[in-house]
C-alpha positions as CSV (number, residue, x, y, z in Angstrom):
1,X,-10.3,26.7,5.7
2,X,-7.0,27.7,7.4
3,X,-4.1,25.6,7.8
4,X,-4.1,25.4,11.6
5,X,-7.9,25.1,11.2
6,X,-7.6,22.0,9.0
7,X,-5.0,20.2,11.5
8,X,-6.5,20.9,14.8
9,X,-9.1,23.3,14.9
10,X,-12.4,22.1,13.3
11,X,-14.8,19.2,13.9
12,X,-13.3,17.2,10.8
13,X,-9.7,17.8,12.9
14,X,-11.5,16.5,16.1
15,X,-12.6,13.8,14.6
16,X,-10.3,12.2,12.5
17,X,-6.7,14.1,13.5
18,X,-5.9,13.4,17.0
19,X,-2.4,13.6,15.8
20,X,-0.9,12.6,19.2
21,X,0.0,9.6,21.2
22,X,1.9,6.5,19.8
23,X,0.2,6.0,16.7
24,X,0.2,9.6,15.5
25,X,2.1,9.3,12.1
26,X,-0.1,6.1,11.2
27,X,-3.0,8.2,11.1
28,X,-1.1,11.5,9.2
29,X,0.6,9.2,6.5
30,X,-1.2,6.8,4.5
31,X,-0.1,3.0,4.9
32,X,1.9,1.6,2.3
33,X,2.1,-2.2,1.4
34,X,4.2,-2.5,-2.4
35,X,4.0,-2.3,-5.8
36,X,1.2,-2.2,-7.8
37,X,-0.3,-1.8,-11.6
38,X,-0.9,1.8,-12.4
39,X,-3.9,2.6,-14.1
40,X,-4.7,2.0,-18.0
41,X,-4.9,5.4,-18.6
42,X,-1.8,6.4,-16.7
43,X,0.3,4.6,-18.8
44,X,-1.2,6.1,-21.7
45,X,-0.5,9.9,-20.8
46,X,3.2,9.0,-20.0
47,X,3.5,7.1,-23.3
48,X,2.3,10.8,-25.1
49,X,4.1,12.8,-22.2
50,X,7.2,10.7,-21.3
51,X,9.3,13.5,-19.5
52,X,6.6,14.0,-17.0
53,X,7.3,10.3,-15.6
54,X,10.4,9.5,-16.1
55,X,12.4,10.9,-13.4
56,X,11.4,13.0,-9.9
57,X,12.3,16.3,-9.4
58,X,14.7,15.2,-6.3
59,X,13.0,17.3,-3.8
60,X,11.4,17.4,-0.5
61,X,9.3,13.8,-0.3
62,X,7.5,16.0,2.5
63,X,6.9,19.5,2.3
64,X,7.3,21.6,5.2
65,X,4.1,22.8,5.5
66,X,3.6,26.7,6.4
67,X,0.6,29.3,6.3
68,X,1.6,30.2,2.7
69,X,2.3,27.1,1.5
70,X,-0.9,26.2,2.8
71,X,-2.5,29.1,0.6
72,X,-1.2,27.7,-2.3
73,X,-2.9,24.6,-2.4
74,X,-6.4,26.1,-1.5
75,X,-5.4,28.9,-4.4
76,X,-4.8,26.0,-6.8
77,X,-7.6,23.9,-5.7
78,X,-10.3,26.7,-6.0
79,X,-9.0,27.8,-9.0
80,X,-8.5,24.6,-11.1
81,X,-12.3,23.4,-9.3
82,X,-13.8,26.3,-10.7
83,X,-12.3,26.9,-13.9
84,X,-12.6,22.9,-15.3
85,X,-16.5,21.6,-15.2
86,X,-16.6,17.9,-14.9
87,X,-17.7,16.2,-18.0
88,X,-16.4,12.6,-18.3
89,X,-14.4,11.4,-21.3
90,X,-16.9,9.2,-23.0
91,X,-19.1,12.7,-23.6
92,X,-16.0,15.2,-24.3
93,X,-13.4,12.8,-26.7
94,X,-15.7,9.8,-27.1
95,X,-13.3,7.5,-25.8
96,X,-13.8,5.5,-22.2
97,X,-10.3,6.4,-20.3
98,X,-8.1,9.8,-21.6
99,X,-5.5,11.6,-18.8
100,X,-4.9,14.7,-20.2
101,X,-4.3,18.5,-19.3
102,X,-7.7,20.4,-19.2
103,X,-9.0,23.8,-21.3
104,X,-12.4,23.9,-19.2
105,X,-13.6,20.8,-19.3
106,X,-12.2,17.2,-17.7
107,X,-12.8,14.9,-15.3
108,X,-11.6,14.0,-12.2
109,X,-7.8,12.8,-13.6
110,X,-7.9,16.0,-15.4
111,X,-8.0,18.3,-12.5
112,X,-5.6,16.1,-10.6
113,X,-3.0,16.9,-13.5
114,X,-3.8,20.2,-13.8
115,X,-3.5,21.1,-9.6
116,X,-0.2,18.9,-10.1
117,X,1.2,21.1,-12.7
118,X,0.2,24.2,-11.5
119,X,1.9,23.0,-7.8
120,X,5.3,21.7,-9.5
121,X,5.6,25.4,-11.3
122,X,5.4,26.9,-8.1
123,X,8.1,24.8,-6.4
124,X,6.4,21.7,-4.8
125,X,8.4,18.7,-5.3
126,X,6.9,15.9,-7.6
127,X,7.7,13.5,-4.6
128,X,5.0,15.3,-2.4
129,X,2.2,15.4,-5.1
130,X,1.1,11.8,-5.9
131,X,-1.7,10.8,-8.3
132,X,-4.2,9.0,-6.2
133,X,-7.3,6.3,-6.7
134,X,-9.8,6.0,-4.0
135,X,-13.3,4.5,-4.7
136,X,-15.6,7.3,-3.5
137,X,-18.3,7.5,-0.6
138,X,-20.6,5.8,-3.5
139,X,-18.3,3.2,-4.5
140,X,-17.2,4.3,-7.7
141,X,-14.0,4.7,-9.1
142,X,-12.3,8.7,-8.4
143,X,-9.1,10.3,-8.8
144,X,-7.4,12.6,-6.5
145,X,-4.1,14.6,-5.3
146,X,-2.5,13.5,-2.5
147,X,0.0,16.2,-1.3
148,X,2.5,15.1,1.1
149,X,4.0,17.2,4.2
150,X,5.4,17.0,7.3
151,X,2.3,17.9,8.9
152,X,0.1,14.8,7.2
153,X,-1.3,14.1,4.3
154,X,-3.7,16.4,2.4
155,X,-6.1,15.6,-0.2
156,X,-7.1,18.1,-2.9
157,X,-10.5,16.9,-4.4
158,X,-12.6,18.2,-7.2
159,X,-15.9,16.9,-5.1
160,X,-15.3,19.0,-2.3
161,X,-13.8,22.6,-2.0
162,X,-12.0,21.8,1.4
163,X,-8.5,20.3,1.5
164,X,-8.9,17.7,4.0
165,X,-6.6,15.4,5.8
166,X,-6.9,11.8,4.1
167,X,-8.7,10.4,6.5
168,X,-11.1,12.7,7.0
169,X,-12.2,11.7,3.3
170,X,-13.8,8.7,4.2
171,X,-12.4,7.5,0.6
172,X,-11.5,3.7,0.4
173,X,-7.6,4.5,-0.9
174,X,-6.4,1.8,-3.9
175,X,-3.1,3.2,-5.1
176,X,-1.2,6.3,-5.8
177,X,1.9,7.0,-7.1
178,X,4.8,6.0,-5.6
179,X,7.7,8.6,-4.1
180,X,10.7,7.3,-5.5
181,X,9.5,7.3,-9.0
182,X,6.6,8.9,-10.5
183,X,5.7,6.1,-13.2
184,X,6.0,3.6,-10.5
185,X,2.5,3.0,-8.5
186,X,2.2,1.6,-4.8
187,X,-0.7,0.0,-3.0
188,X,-2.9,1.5,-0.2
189,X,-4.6,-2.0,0.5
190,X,-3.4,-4.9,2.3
191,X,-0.6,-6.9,0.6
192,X,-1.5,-9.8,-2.0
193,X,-4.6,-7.7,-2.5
194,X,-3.4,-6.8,-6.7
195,X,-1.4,-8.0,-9.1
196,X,2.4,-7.0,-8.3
197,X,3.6,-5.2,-11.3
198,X,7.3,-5.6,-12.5
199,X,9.6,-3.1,-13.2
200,X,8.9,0.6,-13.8
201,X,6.2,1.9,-16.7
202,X,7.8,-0.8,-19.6
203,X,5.8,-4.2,-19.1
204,X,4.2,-2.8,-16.0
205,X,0.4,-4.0,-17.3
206,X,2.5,-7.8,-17.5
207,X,0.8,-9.5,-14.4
208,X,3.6,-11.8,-13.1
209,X,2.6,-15.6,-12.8
């Protein structure tokens, strides 16, 4: 899928990016409502990795998004779909929760890492690649990339092969990393929906009273 096919040139487009009219950047850009707990096994890779979430890379917090740009990101997501197969981490490392960077085998945190690396080395900011949870079309629990540009919002997915707009996803969004810090996490629900978390990654699993 092309760029220009992606934002206004296919059914998915028609359907779900009218990006014109009043509300236009409501439907491009994800609503944010606060701060948020990151996930258990978040926390955990930043203990082991601490200089991958301790500070941003002070770039763009929204790419300009051009044809070759655009080629990246489907270069990256083909290549990191293909060459990980999904295994979850109960069956590869016996464990329930591990983030960690992938040989050939991950799941769906794994590829997200990997596509993030891989996207940082070639120059994308860390403030426009965002670690994601959305509960899937069957309810359950999935990680994605959320890569942020001027154009909208993009979300590379190991379940499907197209980079899609994020609403075209029909994923129920529950947090992502925020932009001003990547160890801090943000809701994508309603306020007063979770737990406010204090601080940055030190005593963010403390649940305020």
């Amino acid at each position: 899928m092309t760029l220009f096919a992606a934002i206004d040139g296919t059914a998915v487009a028609k359907e779900t990016v009218a990006w014109t009219g009043q509300d236009a950047s409501v439907r491009a850009f994800m609503p944010v409502y606060g701060q948020t707990l990151p996930p258990i096994g978040f926390v955990q890779f930043c203990r082991s990795r601490p200089g991958e979430c301790s500070l941003g890379s002070g770039g763009a917090a929204r790419e300009h998004l051009t044809e070759a740009r655009w080629d990246e990101l489907v270069k990256v997501n083909d290549y990191v779909n293909a060459k990980v197969a999904p295994v979850t981490d109960q069956d590869l490392y016996q464990v329930p929760e591990l983030w960690t960077y992938p040989d050939d085998k991950g799941d769906c945190e794994d590829y997200v890492l990997l596509k993030r690396r891989y996207l940082v080395n070639l120059g994308w900011s860390t403030e426009s690649l965002l670690i994601t949870v959305v509960r899937d079309r069957n309810g359950d629990g999935h990680a994605v990339l959320t890569v942020v540009t001027d154009l909208g919002e993009f979300i590379l997915d190991n379940q499907n092969t197209d980079i899609l707009p994020w609403q075209a996803t029909r994923y129920q969004f529950q947090k992502r990393q925020s932009q001003t810090h990547p160890s801090v996490w943000v809701t994508l629900r309603p306020e007063n929906s979770e737990p406010k978390a204090r601080g940055t990654l030190t005593g963010v699993l403390e649940v305020p009273k």
